[in-house]
N, C-alpha and C positions, 0 to 999 in steps of 0.2 A: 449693576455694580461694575465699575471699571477697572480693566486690566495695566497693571503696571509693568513697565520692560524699561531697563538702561541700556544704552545705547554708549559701548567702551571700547577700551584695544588695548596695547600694549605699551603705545607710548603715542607724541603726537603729531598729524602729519599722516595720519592713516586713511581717513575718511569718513569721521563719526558722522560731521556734520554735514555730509553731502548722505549720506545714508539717512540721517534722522529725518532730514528734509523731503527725502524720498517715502519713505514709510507714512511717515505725516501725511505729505500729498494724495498718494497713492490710497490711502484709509480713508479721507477725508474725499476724494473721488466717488469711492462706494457709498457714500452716504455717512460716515462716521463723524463723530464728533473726537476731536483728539487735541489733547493738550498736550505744551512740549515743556520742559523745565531746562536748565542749565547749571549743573551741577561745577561749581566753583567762581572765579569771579570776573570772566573773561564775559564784558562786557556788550560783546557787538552779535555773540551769535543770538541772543533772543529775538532781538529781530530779525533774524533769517527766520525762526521760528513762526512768529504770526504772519509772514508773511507767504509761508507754510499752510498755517490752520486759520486764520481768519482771528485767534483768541491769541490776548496776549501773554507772554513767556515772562516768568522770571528767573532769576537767580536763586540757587540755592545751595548756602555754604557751610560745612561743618564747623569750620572753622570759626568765623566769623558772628555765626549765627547760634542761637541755642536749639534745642529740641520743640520747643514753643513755636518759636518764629518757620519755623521750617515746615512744622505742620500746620500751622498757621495759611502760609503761602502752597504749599500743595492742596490744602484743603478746596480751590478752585477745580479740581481735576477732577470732586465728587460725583458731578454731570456730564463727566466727557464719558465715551466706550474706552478711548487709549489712551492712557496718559506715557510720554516718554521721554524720560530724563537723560539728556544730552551732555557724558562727563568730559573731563578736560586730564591734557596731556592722559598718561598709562593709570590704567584701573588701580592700582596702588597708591598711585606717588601724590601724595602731598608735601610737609612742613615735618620736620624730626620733632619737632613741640606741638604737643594738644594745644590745640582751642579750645574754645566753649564745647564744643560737643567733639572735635575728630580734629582730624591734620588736615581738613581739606580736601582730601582723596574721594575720588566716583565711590571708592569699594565703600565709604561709611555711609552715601545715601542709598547706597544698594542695601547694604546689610539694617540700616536704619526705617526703612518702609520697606523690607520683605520683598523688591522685585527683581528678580533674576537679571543677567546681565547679559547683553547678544553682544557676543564679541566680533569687532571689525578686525579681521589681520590680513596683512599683506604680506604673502610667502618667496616678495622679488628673492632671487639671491637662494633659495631653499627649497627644498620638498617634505621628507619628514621631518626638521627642525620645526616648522610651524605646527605640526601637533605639538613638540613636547613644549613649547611657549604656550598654545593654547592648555594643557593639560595643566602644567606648572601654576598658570592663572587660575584654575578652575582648582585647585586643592591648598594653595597659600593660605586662605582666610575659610575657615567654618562657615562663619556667616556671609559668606558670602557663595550664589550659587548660581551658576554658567546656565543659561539657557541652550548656547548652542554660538556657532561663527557663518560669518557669511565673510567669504573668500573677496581680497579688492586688487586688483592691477595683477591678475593670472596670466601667467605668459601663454599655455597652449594649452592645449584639450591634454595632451600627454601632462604637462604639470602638474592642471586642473587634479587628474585621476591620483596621482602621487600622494597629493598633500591630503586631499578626498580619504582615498584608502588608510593614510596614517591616523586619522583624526579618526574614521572608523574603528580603528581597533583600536583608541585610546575610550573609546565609549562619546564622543564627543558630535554632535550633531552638527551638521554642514545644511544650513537654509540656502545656497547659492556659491555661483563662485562669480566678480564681474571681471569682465574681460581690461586687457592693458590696455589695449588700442583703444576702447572706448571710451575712457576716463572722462565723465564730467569734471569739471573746476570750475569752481568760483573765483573772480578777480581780487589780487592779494596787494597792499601794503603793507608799511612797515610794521605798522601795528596791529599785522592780522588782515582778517576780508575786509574788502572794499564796505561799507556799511550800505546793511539792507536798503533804505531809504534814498542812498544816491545812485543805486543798479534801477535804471529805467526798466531793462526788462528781466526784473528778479522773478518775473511770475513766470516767464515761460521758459527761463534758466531750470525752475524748479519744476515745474511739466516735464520737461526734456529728462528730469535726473528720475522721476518718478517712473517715465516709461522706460526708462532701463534700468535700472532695478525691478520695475514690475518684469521685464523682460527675465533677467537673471536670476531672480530670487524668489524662493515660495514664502511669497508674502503672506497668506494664508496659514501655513505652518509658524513662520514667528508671532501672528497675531496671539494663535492656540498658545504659543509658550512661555507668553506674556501670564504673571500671577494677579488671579482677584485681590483686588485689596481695596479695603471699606478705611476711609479717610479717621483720623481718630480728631476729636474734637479739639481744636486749636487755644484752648484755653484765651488769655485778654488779647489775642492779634501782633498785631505786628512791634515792635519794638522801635520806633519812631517819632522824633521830635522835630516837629516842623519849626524853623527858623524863623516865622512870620504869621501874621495872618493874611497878611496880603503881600505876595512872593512875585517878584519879577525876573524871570526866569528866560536869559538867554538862550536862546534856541535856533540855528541852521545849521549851513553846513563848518562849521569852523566852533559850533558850540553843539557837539550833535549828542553827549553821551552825560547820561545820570541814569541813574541804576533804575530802574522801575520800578520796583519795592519802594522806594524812597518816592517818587511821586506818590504813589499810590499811599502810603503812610501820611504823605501831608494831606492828603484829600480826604483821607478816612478822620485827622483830627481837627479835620472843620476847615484846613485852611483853602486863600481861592487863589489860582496860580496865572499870572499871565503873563505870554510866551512874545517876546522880541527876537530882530535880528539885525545883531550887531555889522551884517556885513551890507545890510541895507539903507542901514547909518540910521537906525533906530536909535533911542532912548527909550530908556523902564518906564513903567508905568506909574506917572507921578503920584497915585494913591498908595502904589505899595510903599510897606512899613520895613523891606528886605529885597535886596538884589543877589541871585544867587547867578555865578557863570562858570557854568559844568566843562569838563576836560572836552575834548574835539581835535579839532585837526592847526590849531591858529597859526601852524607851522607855513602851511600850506598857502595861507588869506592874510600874511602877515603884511603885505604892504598896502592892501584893499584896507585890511582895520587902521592901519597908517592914516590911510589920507582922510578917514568918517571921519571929519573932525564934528560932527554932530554927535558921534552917537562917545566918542571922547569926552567930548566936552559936556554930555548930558549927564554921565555915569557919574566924573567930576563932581559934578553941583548936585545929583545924588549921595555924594559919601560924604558930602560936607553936613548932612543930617542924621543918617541913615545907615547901621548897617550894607555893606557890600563883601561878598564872600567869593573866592574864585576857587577850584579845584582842578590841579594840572594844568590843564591848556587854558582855561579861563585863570587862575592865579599865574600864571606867563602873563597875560594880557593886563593885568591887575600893575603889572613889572615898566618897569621904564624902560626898559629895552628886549626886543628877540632879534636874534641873528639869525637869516635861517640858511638853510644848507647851503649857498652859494657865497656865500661870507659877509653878506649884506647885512647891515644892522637896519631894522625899524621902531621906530620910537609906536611905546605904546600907550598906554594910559595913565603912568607915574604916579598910582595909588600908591604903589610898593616902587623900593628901592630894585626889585630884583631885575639881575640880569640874566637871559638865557641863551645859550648859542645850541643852534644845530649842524652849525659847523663842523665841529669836528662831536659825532652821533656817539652815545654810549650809552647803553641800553641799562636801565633800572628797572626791578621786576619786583615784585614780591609782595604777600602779606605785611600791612604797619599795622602799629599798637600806639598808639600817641595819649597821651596825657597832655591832658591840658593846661596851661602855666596861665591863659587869660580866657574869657571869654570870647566863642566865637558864635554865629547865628543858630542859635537850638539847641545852645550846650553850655554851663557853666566852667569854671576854672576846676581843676581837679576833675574834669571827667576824662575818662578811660574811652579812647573813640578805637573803632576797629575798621579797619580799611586796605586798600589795594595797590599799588602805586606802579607802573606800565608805563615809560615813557624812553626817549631816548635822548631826550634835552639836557644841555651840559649847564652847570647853575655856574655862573660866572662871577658873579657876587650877591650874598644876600641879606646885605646891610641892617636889615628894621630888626628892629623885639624878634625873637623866636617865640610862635606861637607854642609852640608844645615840645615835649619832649619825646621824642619818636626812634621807636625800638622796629627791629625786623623780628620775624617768626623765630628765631634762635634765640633774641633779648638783647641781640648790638644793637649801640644806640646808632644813628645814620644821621646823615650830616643835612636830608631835608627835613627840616625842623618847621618847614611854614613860616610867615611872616604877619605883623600886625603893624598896623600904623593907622591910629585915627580910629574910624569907625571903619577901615578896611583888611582883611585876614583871608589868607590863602594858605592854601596846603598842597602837597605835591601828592598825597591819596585821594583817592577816592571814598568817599565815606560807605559804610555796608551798612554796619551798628554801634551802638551803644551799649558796653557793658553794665548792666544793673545788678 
């Protein structure tokens, strides 16, 4: 039977995911089998994850998702020893509005599958302050219940003993404390880590962070205070409408991100997906019946996709039959023009009228709720789509149809609405799910 443990803090910026990575490694060293999860919709740590355990990580959101889906996608953790759910920003904090199941928050998949929480905190700046933050977290919520904390960026052995002794007499368990000087880090952009897949040496980043924690922390002890839990039967799976039967699916480094649940969804309803790269001046693959181009980095390879006039010009004479669908950084490229941060304009693909600059950067974050006003690839007019939207691109103009009508986690409507023209539609979320 496998043990369950989230993996949380207080707010974010602490350390989950250099700890989850380590624990993973570190288990999975001994012989273990361990699965990791991502509790909200911050899309780049799952691959840190497998890249961790060998098995792949998804997403999982209260929000977003219902009680089906969610047990549905943990249901793979049946045959691991460890499963550990990696939450995002502080153990609380989500959306002031219910989802489908929760706001969003680590505490609802904690309190939702019964596994205790090791809490990450960093006591710079304090000594007994960080018990009563640990304590205050560990009595907010019933359902929800503190396994214990492991101490990150301790300034000295006298601190270390401080915050140590406080947390002791709050009843609170201390697995480690790691030291300041030693801080592993992972390499960061705008939008978060560097993604797994472009770190050549992700593997031994993650060795290095495993031996110190194994160092600092009784690993052993968190394994123990990890809770049994027997998977509950996922009822009809995942909640997923493939766009196609036959999907051409850009794929490198400038088209690097779609949700894994979402592949995985189209594969499980039969469909076959083949993988291009737009920065190699590729074209889709003329059998498929659907072009889909996932968010990435296009900011970055904006004048490289400039000059493909192959892989332009193939897309072109695919939308003139065929669905084409872009998300984020692919519906940017879908646009006639990106600007990017150095004020340079390159012309991109003129499916859509839109224009982007990253000239002057301003960061959009948050839960969407869009309703649909036309059809897009997998989804009729009038569906309710739920999704994520993370970017720092300014829309300059967005001339075509508005695809849908799109609301934030509060119920303001927001001004990316997506675009359709033709047989081409883009949106500025990421899609999760489908309300049914």
């Amino acid at each position: 039977m496998p043990a369950g443990l989230v993996i949380s803090a207080p707010a974010s910026g602490v350390g989950k995911t250099t700890l989850t990575l380590a624990l993973a490694r570190a288990w999975r060293d001994r012989g273990l089998q361990v699965q990791c999860f991502k509790s909200g919709p911050d899309y780049i740590d799952p691959a840190f994850h497998a890249a961790a355990t060998g098995l792949a990580s998804v997403n999982i959101d209260s929000w977003a998702m219902d009680r089906a889906t969610i047990a549905h996608l943990v249901g793979r953790g049946a045959d691991a020893d460890v499963v550990l759910a990696e939450g995002s920003m502080g153990l609380f904090d989500g959306v002031a509005a219910c989802g489908v199941s929760g706001t969003g928050a680590t505490a609802d998949i904690a309190e939702m599958l019964g596994w205790p929480v090791l809490l990450v905190i960093d006591p710079s700046g304090q000594a007994q302050t960080a018990a009563a933050i640990a304590a205050g977290l560990r009595d907010y919520r019933a359902g929800v219940r503190l396994a214990g904390v492991v101490l990150n960026r301790v300034a000295s052995p006298r601190h270390e003993d401080l915050v140590r002794r406080a947390l002791a007499d709050a009843g609170i368990a201390v697995f480690g404390a790691l030291p300041r000087h030693a801080e592993i880090s992972l390499p960061k952009r705008h939008l978060g880590l560097v993604q797994a897949e472009e770190q050549a040496e992700i593997g031994s980043l993650i060795d290095e962070a495993a031996r110190f924690v194994s160092t600092h922390v009784d690993i052993d002890a968190v394994l123990r205070s990890a809770a049994a839990w027997s998977p509950q039967p996922a009822g009809n799976g995942l909640n997923v409408t493939p766009p196609g039967q036959r999907i051409a699916l850009a794929r490198d480094a400038a088209f690097s991100f779609v949700y894994p649940h979402m592949l995985e969804g189209w594969r499980a309803a039969g469909a076959e997906i083949s993988t291009f790269s737009p920065l190699a001046d590729e074209t889709p693959d003329a059998r498929a019946d659907v072009c889909w181009l996932p968010g990435g980095y296009p900011e970055l390879h904006a004048g490289t996709l400039a000059a493909n006039t192959r892989f332009r010009d193939g897309l072109r004479a695919f939308a003139e039959t065929r669905p084409v669908h872009g998300e984020c950084g692919g519906y940017m490229v879908l646009g006639a023009g990106l600007t990017d941060a150095d004020g340079v304009r390159h012309e991109m693909t003129g499916l859509l009228g839109l224009e982007t600059s990253f000239a002057k950067r301003r960061m959009h974050l948050g839960y969407r709720l869009a309703e649909l006003a036309a059809p897009m690839p997998g989804h009729q007019a009038g569906a309710r789509l739920r999704g994520h939207e993370f970017h720092y691109s300014t829309i300059v103009a967005q001339p075509d149809t508005p695809l849908a009508v799109v609301h934030d986690a509060t119920g303001a409507v927001i001004a990316e609405t997506g675009s359709r023209r033709g047989h081409a539609t883009g949106t500025f979320f990421h899609l999760i799910a489908e309300d049914r």
